[in-house]
VEXBASE-371614 format. One line per field, with one value per residue: chain; x, y, z of N, C-alpha, C in turn; residue number from 0. Coordinates in steps of 0.2 Angstrom, whole numbers. Layout:
chain = A,...
n.px = X,...
n.py = Y,...
n.pz = Z,...
ca.px = X,...
ca.py = Y,...
ca.pz = Z,...
c.px = X,...
c.py = Y,...
c.pz = Z,...
n = NUM,...
//
This chain:
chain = A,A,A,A,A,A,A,A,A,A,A,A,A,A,A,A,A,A,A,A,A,A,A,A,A,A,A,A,A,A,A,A,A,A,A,A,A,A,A,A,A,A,A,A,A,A,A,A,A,A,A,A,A,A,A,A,A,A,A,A,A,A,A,A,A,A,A,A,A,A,A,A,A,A,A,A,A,A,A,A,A,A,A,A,A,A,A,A,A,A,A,A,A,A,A,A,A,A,A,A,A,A,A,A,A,A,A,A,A,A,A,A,A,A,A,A,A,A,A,A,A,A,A,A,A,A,A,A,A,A,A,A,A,A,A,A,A,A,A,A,A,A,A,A,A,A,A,A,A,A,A,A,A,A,A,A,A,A,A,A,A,A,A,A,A,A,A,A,A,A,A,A,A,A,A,A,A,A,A,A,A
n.px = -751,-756,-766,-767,-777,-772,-772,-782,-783,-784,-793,-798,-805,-802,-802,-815,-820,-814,-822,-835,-834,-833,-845,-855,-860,-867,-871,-872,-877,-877,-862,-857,-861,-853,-841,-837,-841,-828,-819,-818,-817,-802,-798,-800,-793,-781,-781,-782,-769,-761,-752,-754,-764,-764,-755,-755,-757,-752,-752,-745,-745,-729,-724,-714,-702,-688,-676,-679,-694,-707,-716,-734,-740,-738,-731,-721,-715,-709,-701,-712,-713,-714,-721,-720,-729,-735,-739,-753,-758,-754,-744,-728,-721,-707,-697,-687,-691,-679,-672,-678,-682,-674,-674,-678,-681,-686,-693,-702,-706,-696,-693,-684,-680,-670,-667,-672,-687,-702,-719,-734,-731,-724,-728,-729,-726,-730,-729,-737,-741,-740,-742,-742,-753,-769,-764,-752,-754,-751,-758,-764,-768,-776,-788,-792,-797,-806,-815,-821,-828,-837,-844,-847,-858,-866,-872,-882,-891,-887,-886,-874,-861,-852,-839,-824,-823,-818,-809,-805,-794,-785,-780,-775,-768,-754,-748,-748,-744,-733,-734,-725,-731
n.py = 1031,1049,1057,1074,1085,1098,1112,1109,1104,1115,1113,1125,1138,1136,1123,1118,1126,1119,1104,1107,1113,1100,1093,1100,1112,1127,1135,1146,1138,1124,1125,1125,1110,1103,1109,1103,1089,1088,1090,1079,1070,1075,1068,1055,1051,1051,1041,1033,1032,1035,1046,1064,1074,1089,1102,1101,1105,1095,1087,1076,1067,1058,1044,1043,1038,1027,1030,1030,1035,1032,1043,1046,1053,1056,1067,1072,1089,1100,1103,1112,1112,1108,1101,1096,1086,1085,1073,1078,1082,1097,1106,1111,1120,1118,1130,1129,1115,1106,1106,1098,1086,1076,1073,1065,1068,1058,1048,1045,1053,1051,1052,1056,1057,1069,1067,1060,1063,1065,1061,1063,1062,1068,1081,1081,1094,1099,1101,1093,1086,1083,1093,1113,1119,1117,1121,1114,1101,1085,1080,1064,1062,1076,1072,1061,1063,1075,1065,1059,1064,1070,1058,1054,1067,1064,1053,1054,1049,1036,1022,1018,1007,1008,1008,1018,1023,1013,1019,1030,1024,1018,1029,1035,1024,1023,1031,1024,1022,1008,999,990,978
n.pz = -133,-134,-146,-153,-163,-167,-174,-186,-203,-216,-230,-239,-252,-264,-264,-260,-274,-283,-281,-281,-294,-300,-297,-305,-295,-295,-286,-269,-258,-253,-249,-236,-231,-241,-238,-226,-228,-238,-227,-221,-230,-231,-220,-219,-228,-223,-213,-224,-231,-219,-220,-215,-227,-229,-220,-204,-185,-174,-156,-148,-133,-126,-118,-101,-106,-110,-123,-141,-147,-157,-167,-170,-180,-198,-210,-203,-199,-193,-176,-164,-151,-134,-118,-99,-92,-79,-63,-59,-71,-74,-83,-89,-99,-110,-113,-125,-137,-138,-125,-120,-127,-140,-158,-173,-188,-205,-213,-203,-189,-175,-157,-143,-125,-116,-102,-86,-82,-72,-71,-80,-93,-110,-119,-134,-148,-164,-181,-196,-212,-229,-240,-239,-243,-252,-267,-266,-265,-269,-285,-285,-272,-270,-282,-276,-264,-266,-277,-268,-258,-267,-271,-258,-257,-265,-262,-253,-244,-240,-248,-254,-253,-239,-241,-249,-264,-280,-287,-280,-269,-278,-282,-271,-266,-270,-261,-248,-234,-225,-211,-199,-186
ca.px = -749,-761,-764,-772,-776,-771,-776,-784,-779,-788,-794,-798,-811,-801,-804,-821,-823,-813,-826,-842,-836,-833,-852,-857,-866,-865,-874,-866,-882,-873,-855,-856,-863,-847,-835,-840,-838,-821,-815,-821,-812,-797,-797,-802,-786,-773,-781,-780,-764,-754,-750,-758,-762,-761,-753,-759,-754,-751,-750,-744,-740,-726,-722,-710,-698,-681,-675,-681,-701,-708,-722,-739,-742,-733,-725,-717,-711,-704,-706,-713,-715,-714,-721,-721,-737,-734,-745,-760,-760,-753,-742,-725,-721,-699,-692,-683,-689,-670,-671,-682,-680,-670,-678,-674,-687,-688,-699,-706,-701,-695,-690,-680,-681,-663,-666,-676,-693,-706,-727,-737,-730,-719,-733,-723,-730,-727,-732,-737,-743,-738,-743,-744,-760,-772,-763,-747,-757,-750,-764,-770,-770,-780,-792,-797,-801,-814,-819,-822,-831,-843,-847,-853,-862,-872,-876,-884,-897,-883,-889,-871,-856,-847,-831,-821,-823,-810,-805,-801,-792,-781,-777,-771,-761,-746,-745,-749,-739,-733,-730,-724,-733
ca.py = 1038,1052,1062,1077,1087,1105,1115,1106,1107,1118,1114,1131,1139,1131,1115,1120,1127,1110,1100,1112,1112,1092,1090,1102,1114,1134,1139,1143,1131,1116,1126,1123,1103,1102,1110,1099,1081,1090,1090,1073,1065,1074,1064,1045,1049,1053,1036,1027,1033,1034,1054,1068,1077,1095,1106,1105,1107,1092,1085,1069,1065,1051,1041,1047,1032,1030,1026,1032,1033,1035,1047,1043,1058,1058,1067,1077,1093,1102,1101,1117,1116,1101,1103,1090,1086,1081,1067,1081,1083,1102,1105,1115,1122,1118,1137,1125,1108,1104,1108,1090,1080,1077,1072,1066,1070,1057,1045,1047,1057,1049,1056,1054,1063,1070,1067,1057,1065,1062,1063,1058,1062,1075,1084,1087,1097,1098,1103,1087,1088,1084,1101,1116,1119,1113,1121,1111,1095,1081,1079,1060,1064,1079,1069,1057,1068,1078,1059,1055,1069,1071,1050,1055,1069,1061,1047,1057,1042,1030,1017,1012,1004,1012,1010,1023,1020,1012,1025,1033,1020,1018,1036,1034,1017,1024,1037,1022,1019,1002,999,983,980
ca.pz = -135,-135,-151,-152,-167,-161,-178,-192,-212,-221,-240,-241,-256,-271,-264,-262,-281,-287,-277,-286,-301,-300,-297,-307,-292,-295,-281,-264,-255,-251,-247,-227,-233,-246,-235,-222,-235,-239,-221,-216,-233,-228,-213,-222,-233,-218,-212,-226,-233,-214,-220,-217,-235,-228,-214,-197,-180,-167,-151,-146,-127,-126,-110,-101,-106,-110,-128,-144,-148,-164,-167,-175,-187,-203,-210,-198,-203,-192,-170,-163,-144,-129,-110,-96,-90,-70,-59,-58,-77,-74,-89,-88,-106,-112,-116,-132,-137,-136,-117,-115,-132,-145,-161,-178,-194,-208,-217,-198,-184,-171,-152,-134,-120,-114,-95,-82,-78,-68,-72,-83,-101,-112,-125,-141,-154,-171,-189,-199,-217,-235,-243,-234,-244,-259,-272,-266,-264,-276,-288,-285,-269,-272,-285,-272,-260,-271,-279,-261,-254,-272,-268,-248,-258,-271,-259,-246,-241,-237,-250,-258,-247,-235,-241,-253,-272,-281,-290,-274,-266,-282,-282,-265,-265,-268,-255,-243,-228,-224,-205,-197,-180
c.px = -755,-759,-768,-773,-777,-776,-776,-783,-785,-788,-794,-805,-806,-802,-810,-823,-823,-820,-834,-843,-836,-842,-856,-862,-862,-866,-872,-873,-880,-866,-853,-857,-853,-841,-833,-836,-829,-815,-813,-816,-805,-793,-796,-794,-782,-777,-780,-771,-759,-753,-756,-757,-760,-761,-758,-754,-757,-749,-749,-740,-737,-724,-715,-706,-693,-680,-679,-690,-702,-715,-726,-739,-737,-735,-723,-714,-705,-709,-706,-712,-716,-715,-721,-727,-734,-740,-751,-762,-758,-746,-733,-719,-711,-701,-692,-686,-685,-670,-673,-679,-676,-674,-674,-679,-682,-692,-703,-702,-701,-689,-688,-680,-672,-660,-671,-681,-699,-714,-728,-734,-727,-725,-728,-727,-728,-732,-733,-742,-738,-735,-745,-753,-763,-769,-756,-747,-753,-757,-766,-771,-779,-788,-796,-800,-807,-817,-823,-828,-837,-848,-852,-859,-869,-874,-878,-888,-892,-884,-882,-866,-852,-839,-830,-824,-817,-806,-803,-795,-786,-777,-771,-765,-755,-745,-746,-744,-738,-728,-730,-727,-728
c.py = 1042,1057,1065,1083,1095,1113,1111,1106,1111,1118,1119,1132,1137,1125,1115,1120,1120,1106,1103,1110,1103,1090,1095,1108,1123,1138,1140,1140,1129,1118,1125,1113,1101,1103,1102,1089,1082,1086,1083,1067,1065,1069,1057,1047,1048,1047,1030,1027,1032,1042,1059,1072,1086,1099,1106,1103,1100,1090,1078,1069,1057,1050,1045,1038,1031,1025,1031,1030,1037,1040,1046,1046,1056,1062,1074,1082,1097,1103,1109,1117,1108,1104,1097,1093,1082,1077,1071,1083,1092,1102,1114,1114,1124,1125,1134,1119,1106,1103,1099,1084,1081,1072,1070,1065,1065,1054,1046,1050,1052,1056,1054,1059,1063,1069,1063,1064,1062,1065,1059,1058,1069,1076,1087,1090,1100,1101,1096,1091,1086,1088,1107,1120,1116,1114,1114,1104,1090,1077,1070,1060,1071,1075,1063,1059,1072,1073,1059,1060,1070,1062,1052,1060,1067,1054,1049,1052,1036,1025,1014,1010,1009,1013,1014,1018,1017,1016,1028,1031,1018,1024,1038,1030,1019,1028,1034,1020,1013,1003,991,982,976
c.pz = -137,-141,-151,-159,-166,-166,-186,-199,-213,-227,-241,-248,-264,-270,-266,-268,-282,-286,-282,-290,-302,-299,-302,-303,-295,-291,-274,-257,-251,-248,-241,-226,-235,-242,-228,-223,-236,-233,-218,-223,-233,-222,-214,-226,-227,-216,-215,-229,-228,-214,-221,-224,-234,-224,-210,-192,-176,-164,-150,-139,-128,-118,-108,-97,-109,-119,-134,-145,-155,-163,-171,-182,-190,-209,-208,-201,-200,-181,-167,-155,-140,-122,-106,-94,-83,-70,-61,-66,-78,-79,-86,-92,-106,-116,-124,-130,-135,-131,-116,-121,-138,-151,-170,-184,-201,-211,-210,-193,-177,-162,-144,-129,-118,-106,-91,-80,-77,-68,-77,-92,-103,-119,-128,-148,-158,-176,-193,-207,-225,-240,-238,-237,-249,-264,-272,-266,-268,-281,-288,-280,-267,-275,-280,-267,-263,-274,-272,-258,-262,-271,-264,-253,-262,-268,-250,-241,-238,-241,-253,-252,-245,-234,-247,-260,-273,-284,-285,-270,-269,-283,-275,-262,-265,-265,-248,-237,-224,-218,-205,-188,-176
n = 0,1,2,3,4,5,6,7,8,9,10,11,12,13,14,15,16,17,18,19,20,21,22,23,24,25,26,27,28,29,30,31,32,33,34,35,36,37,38,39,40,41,42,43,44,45,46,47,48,49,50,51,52,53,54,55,56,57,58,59,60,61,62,63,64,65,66,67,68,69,70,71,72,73,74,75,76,77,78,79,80,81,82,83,84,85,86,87,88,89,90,91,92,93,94,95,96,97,98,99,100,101,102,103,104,105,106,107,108,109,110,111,112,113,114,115,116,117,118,119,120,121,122,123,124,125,126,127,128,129,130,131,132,133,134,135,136,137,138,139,140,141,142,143,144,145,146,147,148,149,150,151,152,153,154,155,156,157,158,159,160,161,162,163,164,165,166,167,168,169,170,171,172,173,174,175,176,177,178,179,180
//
């Protein structure tokens, strides 16, 4: 299954301040550096937790196979929009998701197609996300993210381990998502 990340979360400029005021910087210097550390720890969370922490937009093409198929992202919010993609990769965009698949949104989202077709895959595209911004964030998720992202900064030389802190790691555990493979 291909996943494609359609429009990215945005921390936004309170993530930012949090993140400042957490190191103690006041100058806007390093703000393009900091945003930067921000974006890249949103990303190490949705990996380690399984859920993205805030609203964005993506794409996942599923085979075009018969039965239910679970979708990567979580946690699914609501599905925006589904095309098939024919043999040559040329894409021809469903009026209504409903028209192709049917779909059912809980702890994951999960989807069917409603008919036999034929090509290489149905691109379904959805909203994924937790909070629809930082304020909405749940604070140890938040807190690990700005941990996380002040660590990368204050270890710009690469000298300590390249795994998260533990304090981050523990802020996170319980937002973790346990698959079965």
């Amino acid at each position: 299954m291909e996943r494609i990340i359609v429009q990215p979360p945005v921390p936004g400029a309170l993530a930012l301040a949090e993140l400042k005021h957490w190191l103690g910087i006041t100058r806007p210097d390093d703000d393009a550096a900091l945003s930067g550390l921000l974006d890249t720890s949103l990303a190490i969370c949705e990996a380690f937790t399984g859920k993205a922490p805030l609203r964005q937009e993506v794409e996942e093409t599923i085979p075009l196979a018969r039965g239910w198929q679970e979708l990567v992202s979580r946690p699914v919010r609501t599905i925006t929009g589904a095309a098939l993609i024919d043999a040559e990769g040329d894409r021809s965009v469903f009026a209504s998701p409903s028209e192709a698949i049917e779909w059912r949104i809980g702890t994951s989202a999960c989807v069917q197609l409603l008919q036999v077709f034929t090509g290489r895959g149905v691109a379904v595209r959805f909203e994924a996300g937790i909070a629809d911004d930082w304020e909405g964030l749940p604070a140890p998720l938040r807190q690990g993210i700005i941990r996380l992202a002040a660590h990368s900064y204050r270890d710009r030389e690469g000298k300590a381990a390249a795994v998260p802190p533990a304090s981050v790691t523990a802020l996170w555990r319980p937002w973790r998502a346990v698959r079965l493979a």
